[in-house]
N, C-alpha and C positions, 0 to 999 in steps of 0.2 A: 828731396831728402836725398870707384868702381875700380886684378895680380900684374902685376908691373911687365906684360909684355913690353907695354910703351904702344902695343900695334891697337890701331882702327879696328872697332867692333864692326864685323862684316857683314852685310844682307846676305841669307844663301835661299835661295827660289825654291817656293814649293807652293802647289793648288790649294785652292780654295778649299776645295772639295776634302783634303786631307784634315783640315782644319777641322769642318763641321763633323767627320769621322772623330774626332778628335774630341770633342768639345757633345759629341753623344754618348760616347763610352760610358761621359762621366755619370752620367743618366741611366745606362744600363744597368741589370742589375743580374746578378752571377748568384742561382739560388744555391751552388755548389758550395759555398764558405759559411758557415754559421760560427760566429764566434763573440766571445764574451765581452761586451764595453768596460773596457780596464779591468777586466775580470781582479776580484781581490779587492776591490780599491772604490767599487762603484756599484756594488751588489752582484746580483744573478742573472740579471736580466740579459737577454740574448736578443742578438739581431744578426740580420743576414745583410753583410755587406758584399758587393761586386771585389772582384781579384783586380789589383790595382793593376792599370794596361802600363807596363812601364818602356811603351814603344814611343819614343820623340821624333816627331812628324813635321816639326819646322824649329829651324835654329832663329829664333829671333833677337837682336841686336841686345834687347834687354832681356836680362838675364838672372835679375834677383828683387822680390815685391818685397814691399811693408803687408803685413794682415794684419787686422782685426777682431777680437773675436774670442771667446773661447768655445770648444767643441766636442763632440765626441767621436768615435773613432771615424763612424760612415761619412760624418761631415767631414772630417778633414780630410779624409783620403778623394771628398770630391771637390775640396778647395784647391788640394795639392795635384791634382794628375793634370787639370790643363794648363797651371803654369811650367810642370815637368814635361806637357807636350807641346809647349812653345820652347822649348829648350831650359829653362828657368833651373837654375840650381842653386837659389840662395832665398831665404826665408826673415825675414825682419820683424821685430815685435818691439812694441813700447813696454814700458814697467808704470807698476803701479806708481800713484802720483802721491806724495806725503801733503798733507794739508793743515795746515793749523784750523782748531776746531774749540769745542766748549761744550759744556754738558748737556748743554741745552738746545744744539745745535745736535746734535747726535742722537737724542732722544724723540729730536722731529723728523729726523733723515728716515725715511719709508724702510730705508735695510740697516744704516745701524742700532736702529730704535728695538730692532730685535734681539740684539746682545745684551739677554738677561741672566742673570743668577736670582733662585731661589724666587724668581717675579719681581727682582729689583736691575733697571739697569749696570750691565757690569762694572759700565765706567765709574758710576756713582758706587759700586761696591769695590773697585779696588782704590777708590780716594777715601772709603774708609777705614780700611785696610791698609793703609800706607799711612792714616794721620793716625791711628790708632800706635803705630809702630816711632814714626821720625816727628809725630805733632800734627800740629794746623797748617803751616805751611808746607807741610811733604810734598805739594806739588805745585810745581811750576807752571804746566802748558799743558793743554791737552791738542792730541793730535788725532787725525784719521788717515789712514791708508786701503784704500782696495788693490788689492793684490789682482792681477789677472792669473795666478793658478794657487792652487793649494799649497801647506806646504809638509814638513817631515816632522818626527817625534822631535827631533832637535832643536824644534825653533823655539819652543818653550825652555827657557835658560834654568828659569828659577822658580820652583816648585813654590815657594810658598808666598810669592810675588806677583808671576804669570800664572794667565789660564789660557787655558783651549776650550772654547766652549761652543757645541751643537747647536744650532737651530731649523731644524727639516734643512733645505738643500743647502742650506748657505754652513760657514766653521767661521769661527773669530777668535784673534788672540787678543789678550789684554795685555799690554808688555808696559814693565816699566825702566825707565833710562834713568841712571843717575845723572844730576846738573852736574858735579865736581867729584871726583875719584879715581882710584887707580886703574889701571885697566886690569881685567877680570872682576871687580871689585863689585861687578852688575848686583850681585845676590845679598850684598852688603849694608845692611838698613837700620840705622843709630838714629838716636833724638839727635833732630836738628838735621837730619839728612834730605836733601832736596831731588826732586825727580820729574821726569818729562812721562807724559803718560801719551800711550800707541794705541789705538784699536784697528786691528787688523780685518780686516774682513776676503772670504771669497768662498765660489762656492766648491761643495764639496767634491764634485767630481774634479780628477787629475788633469785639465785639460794640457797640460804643457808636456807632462807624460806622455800621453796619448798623440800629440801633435810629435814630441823627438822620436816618437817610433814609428810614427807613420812617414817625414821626412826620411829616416832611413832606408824606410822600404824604395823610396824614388831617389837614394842617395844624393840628397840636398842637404845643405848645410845651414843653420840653423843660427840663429845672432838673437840672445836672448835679451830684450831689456831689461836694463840699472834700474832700482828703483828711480825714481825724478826725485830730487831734492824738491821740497818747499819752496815756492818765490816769496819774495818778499810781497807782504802784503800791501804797502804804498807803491812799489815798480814792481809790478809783476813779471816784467824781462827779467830781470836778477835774482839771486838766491839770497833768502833768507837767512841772513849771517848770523843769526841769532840760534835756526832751528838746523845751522850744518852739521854741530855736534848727531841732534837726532837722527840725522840723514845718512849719515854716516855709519852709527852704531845698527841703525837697521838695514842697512846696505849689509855692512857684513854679517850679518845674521843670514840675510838673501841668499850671499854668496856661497859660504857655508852649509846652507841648505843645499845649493846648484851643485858643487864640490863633493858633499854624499852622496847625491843618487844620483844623480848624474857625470860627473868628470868623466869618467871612462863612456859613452855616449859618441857615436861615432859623429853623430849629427849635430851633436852640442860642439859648433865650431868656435863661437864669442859669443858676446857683450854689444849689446848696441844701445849708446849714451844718451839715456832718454831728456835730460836737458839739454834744448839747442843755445846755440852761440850766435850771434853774427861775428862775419870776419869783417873783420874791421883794421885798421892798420893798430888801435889800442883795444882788443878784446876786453869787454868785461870782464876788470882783476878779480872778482868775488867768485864767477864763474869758473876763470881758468883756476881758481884756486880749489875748487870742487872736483873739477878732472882731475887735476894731480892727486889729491886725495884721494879720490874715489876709485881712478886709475887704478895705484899704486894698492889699493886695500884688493883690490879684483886681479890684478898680478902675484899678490903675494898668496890669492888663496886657491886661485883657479890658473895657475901658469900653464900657458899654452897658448891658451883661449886668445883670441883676437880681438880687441877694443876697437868698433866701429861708432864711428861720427858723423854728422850729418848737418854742418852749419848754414844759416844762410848768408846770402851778400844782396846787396843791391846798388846798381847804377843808376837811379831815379834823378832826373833831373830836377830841382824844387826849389823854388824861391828862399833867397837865403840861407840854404844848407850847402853844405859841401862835401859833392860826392864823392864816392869810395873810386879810387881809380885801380887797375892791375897792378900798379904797385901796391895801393892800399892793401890790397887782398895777397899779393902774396909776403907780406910781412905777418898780416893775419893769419896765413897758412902757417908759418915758419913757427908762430907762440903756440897754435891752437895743437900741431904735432908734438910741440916738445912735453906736453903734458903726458905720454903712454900711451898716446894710440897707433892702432897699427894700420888703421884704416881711414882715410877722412873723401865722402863721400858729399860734395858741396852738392844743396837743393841747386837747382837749374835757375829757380828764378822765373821762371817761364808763366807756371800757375798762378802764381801771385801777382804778377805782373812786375815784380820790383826789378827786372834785368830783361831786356830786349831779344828775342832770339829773332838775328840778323845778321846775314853774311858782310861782308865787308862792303862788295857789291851792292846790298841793299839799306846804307847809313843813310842815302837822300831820300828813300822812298817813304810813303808813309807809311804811320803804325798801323798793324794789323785790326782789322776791323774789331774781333772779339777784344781787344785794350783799350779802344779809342773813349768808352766809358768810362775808365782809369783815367787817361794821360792825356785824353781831349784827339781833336783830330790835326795830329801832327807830324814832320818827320823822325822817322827815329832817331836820329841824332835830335832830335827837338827834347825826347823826350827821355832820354837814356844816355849816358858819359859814356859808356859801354856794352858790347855785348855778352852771350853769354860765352863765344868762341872766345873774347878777349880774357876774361876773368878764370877760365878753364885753363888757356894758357897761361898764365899768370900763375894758378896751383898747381900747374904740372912742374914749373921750373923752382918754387918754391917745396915741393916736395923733393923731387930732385936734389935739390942743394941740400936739405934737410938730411937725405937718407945718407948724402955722402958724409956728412959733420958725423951725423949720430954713430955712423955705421949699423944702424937700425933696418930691421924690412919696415917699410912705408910704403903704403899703397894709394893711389889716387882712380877712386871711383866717380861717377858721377850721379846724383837722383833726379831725375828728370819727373818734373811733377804730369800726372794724368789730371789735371783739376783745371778749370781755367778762374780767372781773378772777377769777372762779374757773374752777378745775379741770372741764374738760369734754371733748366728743371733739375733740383737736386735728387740726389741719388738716396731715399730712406731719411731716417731719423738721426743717421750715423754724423752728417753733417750737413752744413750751410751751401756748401761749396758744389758744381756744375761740372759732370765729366766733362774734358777736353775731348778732340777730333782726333783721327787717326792721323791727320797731316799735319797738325800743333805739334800732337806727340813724337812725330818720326823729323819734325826739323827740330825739335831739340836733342835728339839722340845725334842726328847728322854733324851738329853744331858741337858737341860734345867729346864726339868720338875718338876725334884725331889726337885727344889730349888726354885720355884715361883707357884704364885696362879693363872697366867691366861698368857696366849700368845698371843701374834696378830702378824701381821706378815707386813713387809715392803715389796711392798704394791699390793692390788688386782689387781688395772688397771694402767700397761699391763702386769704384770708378774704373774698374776696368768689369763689373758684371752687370752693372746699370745699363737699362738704355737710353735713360734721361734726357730726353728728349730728341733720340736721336734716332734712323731707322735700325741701330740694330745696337748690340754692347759692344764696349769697346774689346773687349776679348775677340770679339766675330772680325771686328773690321779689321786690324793689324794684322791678319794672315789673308785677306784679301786679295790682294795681286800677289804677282809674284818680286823676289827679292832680287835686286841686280847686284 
């Protein structure tokens, strides 16, 4: 899944030993601080959390994770201090994901099935409530979204349409979208009026709250996830051009939310575009037509904020296809920019195994032991049109060009995946996927560097706190030796 010095992300030397200091604090515990989880917000209850250490003990090359997760105060202040004691000042998060759904689908889901009114599902009580008003057909689609944080008094538009309704720790909105109207027109409901039905869900503590104040105490910058539009249910790579209207209308409802209680937030720095793209020399037209949308609605409500991207590419070599080459990818760069971002931050490629990391020195050699499961045992030019240093070059000078036309800031990051692409011991329930090694990890940073102004890397938790099979987590080994 990196600010335009243009300069090579540097190693700078420090002990081992600083590390483990480092990576204990987070463990200790400071009975000198008692204070409230989200006081106001999340009841009375009190806990004693540690004085966040906010001393950084190694500068390391990468410099901003994806997380997972929602939390409460003590967790995140012990998520957030050892990637603020490897140097880390940048925070990524995905958005809830929109899903096409059905009543009956909902009513079996273990957490939606809990959104009742009066003992009757709500979904089924606002399709009464809306044929009662516009007829039998008032509704068109029913949908579900989980939200990964709470949200504000304002997201319920329409008092006698929408609900906000309790269930012990979990909140759920019932929202409904009109198919055809004017804009404002949401509240608006005649015979013969047709409508997209929302069920919102998440739980009730503030975890996103709690996480932008906790990032400010280690003065880290914070990239909140877009909703994800719907894929299409036949091609799941693409957006459902049917349900973009939905996607949309509850995007800025999101935004709007983010915009009240948050805008002034010194930590709420952007947006990070929770639908990926490949680059490709013709991106997905349905895709890039969602960015621009979705962009331009997240511009127009939250100006400031920085729109961060994360697509991928691959150089796989494969019977009968024809691979993406560095030009490919940087004409892909040149559309995937012009949609409003300010950021575009290419996956490495590494994890997946869809792009080679291999010096130029090393095109006759063979593939890497942990791919040769992937790509068979071959050289790398056998098995890849490209590297990842080729295709990084290729987005630096496509972004380049881009910033001069636009006269835009454009920025070229890079996400260097911590995953590797086969089957090994995985890290939790969180996913399928096998931490990478500290030397996977640090020759895709090497490979990367000379051509972007900042790294982060996909994602801290579990693959960099896992040990998955390995003698120690990835967080211990990368401060390891020292940095040349």
């Amino acid at each position: 899944m990196t600010e335009d010095s243009h300069a090579a992300v540097r190693r700078v030397a420090c002990c081992f030993a600083a590390l483990l200091l480092a990576l204990a604090a987070v463990q200790a515990r400071d009975p000198g601080e008692t204070r409230p989880i989200d006081a106001g917000r999340a009841g009375s209850a009190e806990v004693t959390c540690p004085e966040p250490d906010l001393e950084v003990t190694l500068r390391h090359p990468i410099t901003g994770y994806w997380m997972l997760g929602e939390f409460e105060t003590c967790e995140w202040r012990s998520l957030l201090q050892p990637i603020h004691k490897l140097g880390a000042d940048t925070v990524i998060q995905f958005g809830g994901r929109l899903t096409q759904s059905s009543l009956v689908d909902l009513d079996r889901d273990p957490v939606f099935k809990q959104c009742r009114e009066e003992g009757e599902h709500c979904a089924v009580r606002a399709l009464s409530d809306l044929r009662s008003i516009a007829g039998e057909r008032a509704v068109r689609g029913v949908y579900s979204f989980r939200s990964p944080g709470v949200f504000g008094k304002n997201f319920v538009r329409c008092p006698s349409l929408d609900r906000r309704i309790e269930a012990g720790d979990l909140v759920f909105w019932r929202l409904v979208i009109p198919v055809r109207g004017r804009p404002g027109a949401e509240c608006e409901a005649a015979r013969g009026s047709e409508f997209d039905m929302v069920i919102v869900v998440a739980r009730r503590r503030d975890s996103l709250r709690t996480m932008l104040e906790e990032a400010g105490r280690f003065h880290m910058r914070v990239f909140v996830g877009m909703p994800m539009a719907a894929h299409d249910p036949a091609r799941p790579w693409t957006v459902d051009s049917v349900a973009l209207p939905i996607s949309l209308a509850l995007s800025e409802r999101v935004f709007r939310d983010l915009s009240e209680r948050f805008a002034s937030t010194p930590s709420l720095h952007g947006l990070y575009q929770s639908f990926e793209i490949s680059v490709t020399r013709n991106p997905l037209p349905a895709v890039l037509s969602l960015y621009e949308r979705q962009h331009a609605l997240a511009g127009s409500i939250l100006p400031g904020k920085k729109i961060l991207v994360s697509p991928y590419w691959s150089s796989r070599l494969k019977p009968g296809v024809k691979p993406d080459t560095p030009a490919d990818v940087a004409e892909g760069i040149r559309k995937i920019a012009a949609t409003g971002v300010h950021i575009v931050a290419p996956q490495d490629g590494g994890g997946t195994g869809k792009v080679g990391r291999f010096t130029e020195g090393e095109r006759k050699d063979l593939v890497e032991p942990r791919l040769r499961r992937l790509v068979g045992d071959v050289r790398n030019d056998q098995a890849y049109g490209a590297s990842t240093a080729d295709f990084y070059r290729a987005a630096r000078q496509a972004v380049d060009q881009a910033r001069g036309t636009t006269q835009r800031d454009l920025e070229l990051w890079a996400n260097v995946e911590a995953f590797d692409p086969t089957p090994g011991a995985t890290c939790g329930g969180q996913t399928s996927r096998s931490r990478t090694t500290r030397e996977a990890l640090e020759k895709g940073v090497q490979l990367a560097s000379p051509f972007v102004s900042k790294v982060v890397s996909y994602m801290w938790n579990p693959f960099f706190t896992c040990v998955g099979g390995q003698p120690a987590p990835l967080a211990d080994e990368i401060g390891k030796t020292p940095r040349k």
